[in-house]
C-alpha angles and dihedrals in degrees: 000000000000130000089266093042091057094046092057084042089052103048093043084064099044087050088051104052090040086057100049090051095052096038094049090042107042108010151257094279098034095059121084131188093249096056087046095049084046086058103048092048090241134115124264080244094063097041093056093046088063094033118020090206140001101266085051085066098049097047077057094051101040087050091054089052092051097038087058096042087051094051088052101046099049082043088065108033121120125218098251131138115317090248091057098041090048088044086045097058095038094055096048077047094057108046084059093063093041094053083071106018090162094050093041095055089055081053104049085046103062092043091063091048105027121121148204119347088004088055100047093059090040088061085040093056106039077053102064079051088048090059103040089062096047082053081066092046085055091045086053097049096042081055082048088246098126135023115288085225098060111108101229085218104061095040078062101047086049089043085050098048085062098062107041095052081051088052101048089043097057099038082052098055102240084113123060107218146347096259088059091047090051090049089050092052087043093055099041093051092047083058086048110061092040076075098053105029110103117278104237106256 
């Protein structure tokens, strides 16, 4: 990496961890550009040059904090049966929306009504979640736990549809708390995969 390189380098961290103070202390809304830019010892000009505007940063940041949970979580996880090792990813999942709530409901909601370049590399990035957990549905037919004719994308897509309504649920409010959230994914997976699991011959 070259001088250039790690100045770039160098000033994306301090914005983001300019960002993710001022977000998590006082807020989504109350935070502006100029106070971010303020933080990270950098002109309005620069920060716009890496984030165009503000919502652009914590969709960055709130990737980074997924993306983290998620590594973690597949780097621990057991073989174990398909229902554990699903339960196992989501709640991890989950705790990392629930550490900013306030923050992850701005999140979710701009992935459901987000647009054009935004959209494109939200669909690119809940894909590569998407794969990773039909990875775990392979791993469940070549052990004989599910049906060789499934297609592992689109169990995932159907795991995955689970937990998102039980997200959006909960951050909405409609659901009272995370542990009933987590009971409700609990009990439809496990529907689910009554579904998919091999019939006995």
């Amino acid at each position: 990496m070259n001088r250039r390189a790690r100045r770039k380098e160098k000033t994306l961290r301090r914005i983001e961890d300019a960002g993710w103070s001022l977000f998590t202390s006082r807020g989504f809304e109350a935070t502006s550009t100029r106070s971010i830019a303020e933080a990270a010892d950098i002109a309005a000009g620069t920060l716009f040059n890496y984030f165009p505007e503000k919502r652009s940063l914590l969709i960055h940041l709130m990737r980074g904090q997924i993306d983290r949970a998620l590594d973690e979580a597949f780097a621990t996880m057991a073989e174990s049966t398909l229902e554990k090792e699903l339960t196992h990813v989501f709640s991890a999942l989950n705790r990392c929306y629930a550490k900013e709530r306030r923050l992850s409901r701005v999140f979710v909601k701009e992935l459901l009504f987000t647009d054009g370049q935004r959209r494109a590399e939200s669909a690119a990035w809940t894909f590569n979640l998407l794969k990773r957990v039909a990875n775990i549905v392979s791993n469940a037919q070549r052990r004989g736990e599910l049906d060789a004719s499934i297609e592992p994308m689109a169990a995932a897509q159907q795991v995955f549809s689970i937990h998102y309504f039980g997200l959006v649920t909960w951050l909405g409010g409609t659901i009272p708390s995370q542990a009933v959230q987590e009971e409700q994914f609990t009990a439809s997976l496990r529907l689910l995969l009554r579904g998919l699991r091999r019939s006995a011959a």
